[in-house]
C-alpha positions in Angstrom: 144.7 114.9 83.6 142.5 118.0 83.7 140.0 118.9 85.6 137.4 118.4 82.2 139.0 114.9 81.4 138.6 113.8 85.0 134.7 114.7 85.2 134.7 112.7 81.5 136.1 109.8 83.0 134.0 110.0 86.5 131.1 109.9 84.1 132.1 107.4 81.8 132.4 105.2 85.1 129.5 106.0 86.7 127.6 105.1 83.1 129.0 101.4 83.5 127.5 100.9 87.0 124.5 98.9 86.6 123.2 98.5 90.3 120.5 101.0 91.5 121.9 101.0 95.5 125.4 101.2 94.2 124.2 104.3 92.2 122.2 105.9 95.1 125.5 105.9 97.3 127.4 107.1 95.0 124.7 110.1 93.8 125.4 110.3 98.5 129.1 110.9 98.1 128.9 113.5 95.4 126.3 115.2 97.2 128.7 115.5 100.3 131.7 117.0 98.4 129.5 119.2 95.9 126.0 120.4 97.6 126.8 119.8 101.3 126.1 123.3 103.4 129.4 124.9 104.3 130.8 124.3 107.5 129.0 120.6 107.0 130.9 117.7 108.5 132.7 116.6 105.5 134.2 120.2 105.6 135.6 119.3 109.3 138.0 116.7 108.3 141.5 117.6 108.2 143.3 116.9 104.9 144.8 113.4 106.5 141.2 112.5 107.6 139.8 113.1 103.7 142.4 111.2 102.2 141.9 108.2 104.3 138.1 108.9 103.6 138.5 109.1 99.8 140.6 106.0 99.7 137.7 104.0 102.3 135.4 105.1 99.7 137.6 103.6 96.7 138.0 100.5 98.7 134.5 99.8 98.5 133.9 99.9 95.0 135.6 96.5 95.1 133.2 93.9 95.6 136.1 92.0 97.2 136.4 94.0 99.8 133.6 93.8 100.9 131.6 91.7 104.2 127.8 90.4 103.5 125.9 92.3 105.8 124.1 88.9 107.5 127.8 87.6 108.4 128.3 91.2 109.8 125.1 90.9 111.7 125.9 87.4 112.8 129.5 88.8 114.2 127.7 91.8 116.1 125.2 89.4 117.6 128.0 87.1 119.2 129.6 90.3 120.6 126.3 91.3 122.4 125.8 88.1 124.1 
């Protein structure tokens, strides 16, 4: 795939995302790889480091991968006490 038919089929998936917030962190993301300031953190992270970043990122696209954030709340609050 070349590098025209890989921004086609970025936008073609970003087009079937209906959720605002899931848009918003995604709009975050590109930011970081395409506007960031040079020498910004993303630009720290050894090639290793990006790859497991990349893939974190794909993970949590999946809605199945995911944790509701008042069980994760209710975890971190048994840890505190």
């Amino acid at each position: 795939m070349n590098r025209k038919e890989l921004k086609q089929e970025i936008v073609s998936l970003l087009n079937d995302i209906k959720k605002k917030d899931e848009l918003e962190m995604l709009r975050d993301v590109a930011w970081t790889y395409a506007r960031a300031p040079k020498g910004g953190w993303a630009n720290t992270l050894s090639p290793a480091e990006q790859r497991e970043l990349d893939e974190s990122i794909r993970e949590s696209m999946n809605p199945a991968n995911l944790i509701p954030h008042e069980e994760v709340m209710k975890k971190t609050r048994k840890r505190s006490t």
